[in-house]
N, C-alpha and C positions, 0 to 999 in steps of 0.2 A: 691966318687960318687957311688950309691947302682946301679942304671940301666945305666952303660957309653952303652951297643946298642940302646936304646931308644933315648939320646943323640946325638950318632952320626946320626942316622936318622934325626930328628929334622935339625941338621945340615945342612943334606946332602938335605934335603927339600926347608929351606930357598934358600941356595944357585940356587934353579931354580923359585924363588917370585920374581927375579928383586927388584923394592924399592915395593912391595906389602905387603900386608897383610893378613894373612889366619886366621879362623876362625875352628875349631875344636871342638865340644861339645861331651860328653860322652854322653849314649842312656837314656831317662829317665825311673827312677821306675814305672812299671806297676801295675797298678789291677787287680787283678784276680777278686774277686767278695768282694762286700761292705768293708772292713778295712782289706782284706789279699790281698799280693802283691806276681804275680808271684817273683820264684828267679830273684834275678837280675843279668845281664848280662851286661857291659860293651859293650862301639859299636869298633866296631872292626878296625875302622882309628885310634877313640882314643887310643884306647890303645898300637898298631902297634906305635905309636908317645910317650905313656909315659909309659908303665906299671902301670899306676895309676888305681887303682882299684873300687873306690867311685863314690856312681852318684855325682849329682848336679855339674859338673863339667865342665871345658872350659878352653882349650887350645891357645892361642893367639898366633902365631910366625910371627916375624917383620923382614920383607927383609931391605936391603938395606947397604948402609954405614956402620949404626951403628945395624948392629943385635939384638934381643933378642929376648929369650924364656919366655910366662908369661904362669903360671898356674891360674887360679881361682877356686877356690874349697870350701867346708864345711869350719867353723871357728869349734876349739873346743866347746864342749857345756857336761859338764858332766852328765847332765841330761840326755840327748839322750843317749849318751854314756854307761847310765847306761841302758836303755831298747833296743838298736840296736847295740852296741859295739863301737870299738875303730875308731875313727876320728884321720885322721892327724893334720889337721890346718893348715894352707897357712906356716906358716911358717917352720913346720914340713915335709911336704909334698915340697916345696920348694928345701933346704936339701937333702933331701932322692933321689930326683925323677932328682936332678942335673936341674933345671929350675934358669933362672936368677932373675926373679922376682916372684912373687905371693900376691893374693889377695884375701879377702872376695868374693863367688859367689856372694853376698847381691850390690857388687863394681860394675859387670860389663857391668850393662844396664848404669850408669854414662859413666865409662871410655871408653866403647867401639866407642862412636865417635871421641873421641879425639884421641884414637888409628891409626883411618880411615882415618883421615882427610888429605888432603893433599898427597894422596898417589896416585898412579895410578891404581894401580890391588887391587878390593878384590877378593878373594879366598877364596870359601865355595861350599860345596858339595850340588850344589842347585837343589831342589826335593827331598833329600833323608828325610827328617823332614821338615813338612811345618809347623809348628810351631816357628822352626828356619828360613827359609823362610821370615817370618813375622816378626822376631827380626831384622833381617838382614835390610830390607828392613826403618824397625822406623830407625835402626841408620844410615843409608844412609840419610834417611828424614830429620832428626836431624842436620846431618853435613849441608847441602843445605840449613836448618834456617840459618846458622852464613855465610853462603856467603858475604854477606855486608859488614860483620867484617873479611875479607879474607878468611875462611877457605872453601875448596875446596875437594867435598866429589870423592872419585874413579870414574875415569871415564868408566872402564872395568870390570865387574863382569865375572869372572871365576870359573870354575865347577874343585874343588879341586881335586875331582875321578879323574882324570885321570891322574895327578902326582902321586898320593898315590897308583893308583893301578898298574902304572908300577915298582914302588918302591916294593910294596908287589909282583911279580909275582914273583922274584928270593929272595931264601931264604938266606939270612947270616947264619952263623955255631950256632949262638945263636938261632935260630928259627930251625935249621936243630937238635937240641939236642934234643929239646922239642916234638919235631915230633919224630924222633924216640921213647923216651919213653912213649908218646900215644901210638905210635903203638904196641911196645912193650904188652904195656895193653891190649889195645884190642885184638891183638893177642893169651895173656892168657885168656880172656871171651870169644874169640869163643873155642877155646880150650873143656876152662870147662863146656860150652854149649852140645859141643860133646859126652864129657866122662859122660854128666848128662839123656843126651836123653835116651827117652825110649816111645812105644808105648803105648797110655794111659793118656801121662802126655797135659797138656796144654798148649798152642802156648806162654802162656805168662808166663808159669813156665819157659821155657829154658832165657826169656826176662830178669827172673827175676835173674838167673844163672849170666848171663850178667854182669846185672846192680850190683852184691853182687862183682863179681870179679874187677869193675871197680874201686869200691870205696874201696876196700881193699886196692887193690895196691894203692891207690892217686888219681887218677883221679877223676875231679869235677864234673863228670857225662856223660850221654850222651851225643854226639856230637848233634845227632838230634833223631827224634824219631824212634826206630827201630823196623826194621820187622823181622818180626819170622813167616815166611810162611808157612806152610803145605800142601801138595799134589797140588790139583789146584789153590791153593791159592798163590803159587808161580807164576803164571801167572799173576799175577795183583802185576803191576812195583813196586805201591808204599802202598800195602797194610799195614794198620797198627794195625787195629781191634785187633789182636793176642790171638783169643779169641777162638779158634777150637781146637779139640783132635787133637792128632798126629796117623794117622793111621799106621799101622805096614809095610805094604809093600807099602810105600809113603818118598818120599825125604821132607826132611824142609831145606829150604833158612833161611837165619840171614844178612840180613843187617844191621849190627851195628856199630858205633864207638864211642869211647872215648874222650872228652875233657880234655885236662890237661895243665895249666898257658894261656889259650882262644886259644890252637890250635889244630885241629882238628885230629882223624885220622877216615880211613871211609873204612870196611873189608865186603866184603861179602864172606861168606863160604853156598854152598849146600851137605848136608848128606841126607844117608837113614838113617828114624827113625829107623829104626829095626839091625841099624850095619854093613849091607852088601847091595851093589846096587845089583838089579836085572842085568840080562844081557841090557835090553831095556833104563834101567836108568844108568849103565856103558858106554852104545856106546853115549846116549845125552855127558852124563858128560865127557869123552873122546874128544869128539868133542870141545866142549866150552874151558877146558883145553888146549886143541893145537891153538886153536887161540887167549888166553891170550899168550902163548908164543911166538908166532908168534906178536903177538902186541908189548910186550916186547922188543922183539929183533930189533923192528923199532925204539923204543924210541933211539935217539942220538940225540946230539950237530950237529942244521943246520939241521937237518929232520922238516919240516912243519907238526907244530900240529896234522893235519890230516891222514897223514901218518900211526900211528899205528891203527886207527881206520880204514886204508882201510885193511892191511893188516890183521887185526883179519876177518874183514869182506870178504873177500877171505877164508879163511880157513871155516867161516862158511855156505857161501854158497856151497862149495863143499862138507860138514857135508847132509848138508839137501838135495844136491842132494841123498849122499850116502842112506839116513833113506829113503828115496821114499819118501820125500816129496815133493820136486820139481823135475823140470825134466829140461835138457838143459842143457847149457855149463855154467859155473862160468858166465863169462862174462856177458851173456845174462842173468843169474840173477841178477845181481849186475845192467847189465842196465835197466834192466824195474823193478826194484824194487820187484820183486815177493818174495824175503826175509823178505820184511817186518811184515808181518804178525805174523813171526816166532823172530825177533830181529828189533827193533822200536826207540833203542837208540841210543847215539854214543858210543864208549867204554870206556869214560873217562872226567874230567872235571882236572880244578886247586884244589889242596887243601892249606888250611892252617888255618887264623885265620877263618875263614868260610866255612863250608865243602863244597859249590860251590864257591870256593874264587874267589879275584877282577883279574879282567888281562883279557885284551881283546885277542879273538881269532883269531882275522884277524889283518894285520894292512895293511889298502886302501884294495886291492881286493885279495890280498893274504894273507895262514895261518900264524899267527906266526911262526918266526923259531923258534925250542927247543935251549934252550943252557942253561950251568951248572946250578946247584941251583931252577930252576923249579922245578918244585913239583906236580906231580899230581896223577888219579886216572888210572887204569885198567881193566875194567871187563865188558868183553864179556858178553854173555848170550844168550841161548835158549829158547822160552817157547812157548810149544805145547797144547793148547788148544781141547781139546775135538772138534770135528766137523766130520762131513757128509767124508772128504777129508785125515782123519787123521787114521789111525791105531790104531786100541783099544787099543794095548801093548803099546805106547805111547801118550796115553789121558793124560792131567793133569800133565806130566812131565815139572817142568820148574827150571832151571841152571842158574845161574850165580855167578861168580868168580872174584874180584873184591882185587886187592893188591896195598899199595899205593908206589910213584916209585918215587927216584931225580932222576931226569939229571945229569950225571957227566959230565966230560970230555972228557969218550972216550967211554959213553953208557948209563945207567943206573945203578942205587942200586935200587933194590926192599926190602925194609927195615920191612915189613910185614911179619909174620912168620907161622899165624896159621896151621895147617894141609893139604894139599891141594889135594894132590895125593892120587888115590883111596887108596893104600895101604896105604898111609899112616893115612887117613882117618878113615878104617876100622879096622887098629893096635890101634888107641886111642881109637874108640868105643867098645871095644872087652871086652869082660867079660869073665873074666877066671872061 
């Protein structure tokens, strides 16, 4: 069998469908504009379930008694083949991908009520594609014709997400591999971002640094679209334009990360263009630093989610006391919110096959607890806006640090490596 983790999920899936049936479709090919199609991308349940890589495709997995896994997918056709590349074919793809059955996609508006009938639960991720919505719905329709002749369509429609996304929140060792060597990647494209910077060059030259080192090493591209901030352009969370000089005595942000086999990794590094922080842009960057590690060292097994995002956020309201931006006790910042202005996010989300991956943050009225194989993100941030209230030596300064982190067993791995620390920062940028 070529993918036995995809398999065992699949497995480990049925086993909570009772005698149900769920429903799975890969994401369809898009248009960019009249006969060219953005790249295509795989939907990230499906693939979490087969590693199948091709659109036009559809996952079936049958609870109950008698199990099975069906794929339906492309038939071969060497015509296509010869202008879009190589096709499995149900039977190939069957094979390879360890499914028990497989069929023509052309099959499964036929088979899929006879699939349904008679069952108690369907299961489909419903809202997430209302196209599929609408398929769903004819073959329910479908079955409810042959009542007469007994057949008896589901009496329970269930929203798959939320098996699939407890499944996805802890990572197996096969998904924990693949993340590290994204990281890894990314890791060496902020790097070479650093060692390439120079005052002069464009927000979307270092982009481009990036995006050359991404796909040397292997990786499939961009995780999502990245920023490459410049002076007060770092202040604006999700700027993407990247289209401004680099001023000489100005820090540049890089939120970027790496896709590699659909999982994600997601780094942000803040440098001075010019090689060396100012002392005003050492004390922000100093601050933000110590409440990513102060964040870090909350992350354990049994900590509620929330946890390392209060304790980054302590360290930075006592930061922004220190700069004379606020004034009062930590406390009494953190209770009336008066930090906000200055940091507006939380410190971190889930990562995996989607760089804000599936997995809920609560569960009823409290945070998730942490425990092993979690997977997520880290990054503080300060960013000081120009204004009436603000000290000129720190106008337009804006930090954020950002490393991705499992849960182990008795803490964390920060598995992220690029440069961090001022020295060390300003030993890569350093032109001899």
């Amino acid at each position: 069998m070529k993918h036995p983790p995809y398999s065992k999920r699949r497995a480990q899936l049925i086993a909570q469908l009772g005698d149900g049936v769920a429903i799975v479709p890969t994401a369809p090919e898009r248009v960019r504009n009249r006969d060219s199609h953005h790249p295509y991308r795989f939907d990230s349940y499906f693939w979490y379930l087969s590693g199948f890589p091709e659109p036009e495709a559809v996952i079936v997995l049958v609870g109950g008694k008698t199990p099975k896994t069906i794929l339906f997918c492309r038939e071969k056709n060497e015509e296509r083949e010869t202008w879009d590349g190589f096709r499995y074919g149900p039977e190939a793809a069957r094979d390879a991908y360890g499914f028990d059955e497989s069929y023509p996609i052309a099959e499964l508006e036929q088979q899929l009520p006879e699939l349904i009938a008679n069952r108690s639960t369907l299961w489909h991720s419903l809202g997430h594609d209302a196209e599929w919505d609408i398929k769903i719905a004819a073959a329910l329709n479908a079955v409810r014709a042959q009542s007469r002749a007994g057949k008896r369509a589901p009496g329970e429609l269930r929203d798959l997400r939320g098996l699939l996304d407890s499944m996805r929140l802890t990572k197996d060792t096969h998904e924990m591999a693949i993340m590290r060597r994204a990281a890894d990647i990314a890791s060496a494209g902020h790097a070479r971002a650093m060692r390439a910077c120079a005052p002069g060059m464009a927000e979307y030259e270092l982009e481009a640094e990036l995006s050359y080192e991404f796909r040397k090493r292997g990786a499939d591209g961009h995780a999502y679209t990245p920023i490459v901030a410049s002076g007060a352009n770092a202040c604006i969370l999700h700027y993407v334009e990247n289209n401004k000089l680099l001023a000489e005595h100005t820090l540049v942000l890089i939120d970027a990360g790496c896709e590699l086999g659909g999982y994600a990794s997601d780094i942000t590094r803040t440098f001075p263009v010019g090689g060396r922080f100012s002392a005003a842009q050492r004390d922000v960057y100093e601050i933000v630093l110590a409440a990513q590690a102060a964040a870090i060292a909350a992350v354990k097994p049994g900590a509620p989610f929330m946890a390392y995002h209060e304790a980054a956020l302590r360290v930075l309201a006592q930061g922004l006391i220190d700069l004379k931006l606020l004034s009062g006790s930590v406390d009494s910042v953190i209770e009336s919110e008066a930090y906000k202005p200055f940091y507006m996010h939380r410190t971190g989300h889930w990562l995996g096959l989607d760089v804000h991956d599936a997995g809920e943050y609560k569960a009823g009225e409290d945070w998730v607890a942490l425990a092993p194989g979690m997977t997520l993100t880290v990054e503080p941030g300060l960013y000081i806006r120009p204004g009436a209230d603000v000290p000129k030596h720190l106008h337009g300064i804006g930090v954020r640090i950002e490393d991705d982190v499992f849960v182990t067993a008795d803490g964390c791995d920060v598995y992220t490596s690029a440069p961090k620390t001022v020295a060390d920062i300003e030993e890569t940028m350093r032109r001899d």
